[in-house]
SEDO-636207 format. One record per residue (C-alpha): x, y, z; residue number from 0; residue in one letter. Coordinates in steps of 0.001 Angstrom, whole numbers, plus 500000, padded with zeros to 6 digits. Layout:
N
> X,Y,Z,NUM,A .
...
//
This chain:
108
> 164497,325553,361844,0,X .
> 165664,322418,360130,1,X .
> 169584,321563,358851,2,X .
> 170587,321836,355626,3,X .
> 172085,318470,354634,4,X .
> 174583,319644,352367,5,X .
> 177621,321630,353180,6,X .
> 177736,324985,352560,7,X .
> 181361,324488,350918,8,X .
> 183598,322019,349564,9,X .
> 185949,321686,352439,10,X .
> 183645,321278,355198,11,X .
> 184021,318287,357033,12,X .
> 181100,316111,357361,13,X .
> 181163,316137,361213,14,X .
> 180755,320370,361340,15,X .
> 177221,321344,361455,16,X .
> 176138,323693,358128,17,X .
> 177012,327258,358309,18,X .
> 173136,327607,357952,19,X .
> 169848,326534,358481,20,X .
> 166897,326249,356574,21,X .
> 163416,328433,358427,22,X .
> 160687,325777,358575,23,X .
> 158155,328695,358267,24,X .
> 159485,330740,354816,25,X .
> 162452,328169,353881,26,X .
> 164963,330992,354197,27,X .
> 168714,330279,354876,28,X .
> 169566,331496,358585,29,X .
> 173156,331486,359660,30,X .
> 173651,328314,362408,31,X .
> 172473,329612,365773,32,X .
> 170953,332572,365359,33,X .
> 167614,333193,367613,34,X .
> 165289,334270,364940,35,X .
> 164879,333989,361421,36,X .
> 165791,337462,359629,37,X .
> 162972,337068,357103,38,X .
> 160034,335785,359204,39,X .
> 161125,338287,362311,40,X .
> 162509,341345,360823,41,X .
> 166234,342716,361063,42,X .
> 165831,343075,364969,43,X .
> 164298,339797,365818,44,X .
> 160850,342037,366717,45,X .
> 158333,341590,364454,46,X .
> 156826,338478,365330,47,X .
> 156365,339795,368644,48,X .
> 154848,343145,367228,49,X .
> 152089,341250,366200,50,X .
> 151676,338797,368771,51,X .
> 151478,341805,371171,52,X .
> 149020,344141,368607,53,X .
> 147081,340838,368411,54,X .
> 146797,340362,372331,55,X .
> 146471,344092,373151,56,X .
> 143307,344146,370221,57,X .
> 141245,341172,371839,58,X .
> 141879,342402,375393,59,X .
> 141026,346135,374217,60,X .
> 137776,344668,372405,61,X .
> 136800,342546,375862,62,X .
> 137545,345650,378123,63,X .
> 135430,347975,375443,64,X .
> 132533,345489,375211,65,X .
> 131967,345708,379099,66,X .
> 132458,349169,379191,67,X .
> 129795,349664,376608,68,X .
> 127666,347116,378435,69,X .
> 127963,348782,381122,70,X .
> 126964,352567,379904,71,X .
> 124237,351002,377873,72,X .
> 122454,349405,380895,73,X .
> 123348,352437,382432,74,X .
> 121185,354887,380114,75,X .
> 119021,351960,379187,76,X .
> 117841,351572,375713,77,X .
> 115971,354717,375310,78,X .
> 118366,356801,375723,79,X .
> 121398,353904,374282,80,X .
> 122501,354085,370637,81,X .
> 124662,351318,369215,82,X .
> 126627,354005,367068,83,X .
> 127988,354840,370991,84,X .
> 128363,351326,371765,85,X .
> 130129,350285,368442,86,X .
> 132499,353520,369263,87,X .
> 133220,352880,372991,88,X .
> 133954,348975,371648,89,X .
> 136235,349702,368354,90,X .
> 137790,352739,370087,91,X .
> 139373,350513,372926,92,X .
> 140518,347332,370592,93,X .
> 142182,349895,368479,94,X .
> 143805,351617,371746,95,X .
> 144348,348003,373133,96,X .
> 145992,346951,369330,97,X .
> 149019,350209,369908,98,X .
> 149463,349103,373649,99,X .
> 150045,346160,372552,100,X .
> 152326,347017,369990,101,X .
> 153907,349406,371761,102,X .
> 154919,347218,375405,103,X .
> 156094,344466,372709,104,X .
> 158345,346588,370889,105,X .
> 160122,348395,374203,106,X .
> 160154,344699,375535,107,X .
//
């Protein structure tokens, strides 16, 4: 977050630092040393790290259902394989991974 250079009112003193600062990411006015910005992060300060986590817990949940898959499917072998199971094993655990995810970021 960058300073505003001009005072937020008439009788500020030079010396004070602004009432509030400018977000570098969405250039909204955030009071002087708050944590997050309340338009980028939500009213709780969360939502960044919502989607962080969902983001994690989706590429994890996509590794973890690819080897699972791999795994049944050399299992079976390809006679007996079909890649609608494989694409189902695979999109079922990203999307369980994605809600972990979302879920252990929001209690944290």
């Amino acid at each position: 977050m960058s300073h505003d250079s001009s005072p937020t009112s008439p009788s500020a003193s030079p010396d004070a630092p602004p009432a509030t600062v400018t977000c570098d990411n969405c250039g909204g006015a955030v009071p002087n040393g708050a944590i997050y910005c309340p338009h980028c992060c939500g009213a709780d300060g969360r939502q960044g790290a919502v989607l962080r986590g969902a983001f994690v817990g989706a590429v994890i949940g996509t590794m973890a259902g690819g080897l699972l898959a791999a795994l049944w499917y050399s299992l079976v072998g390809p006679e007996r394989g079909s890649w609608g199971m494989v694409l189902g094993v695979t999109v079922g655990c990203a999307t369980t991974g994605l809600m972990l995810g979302m879920i252990r970021q929001r209690k944290g």
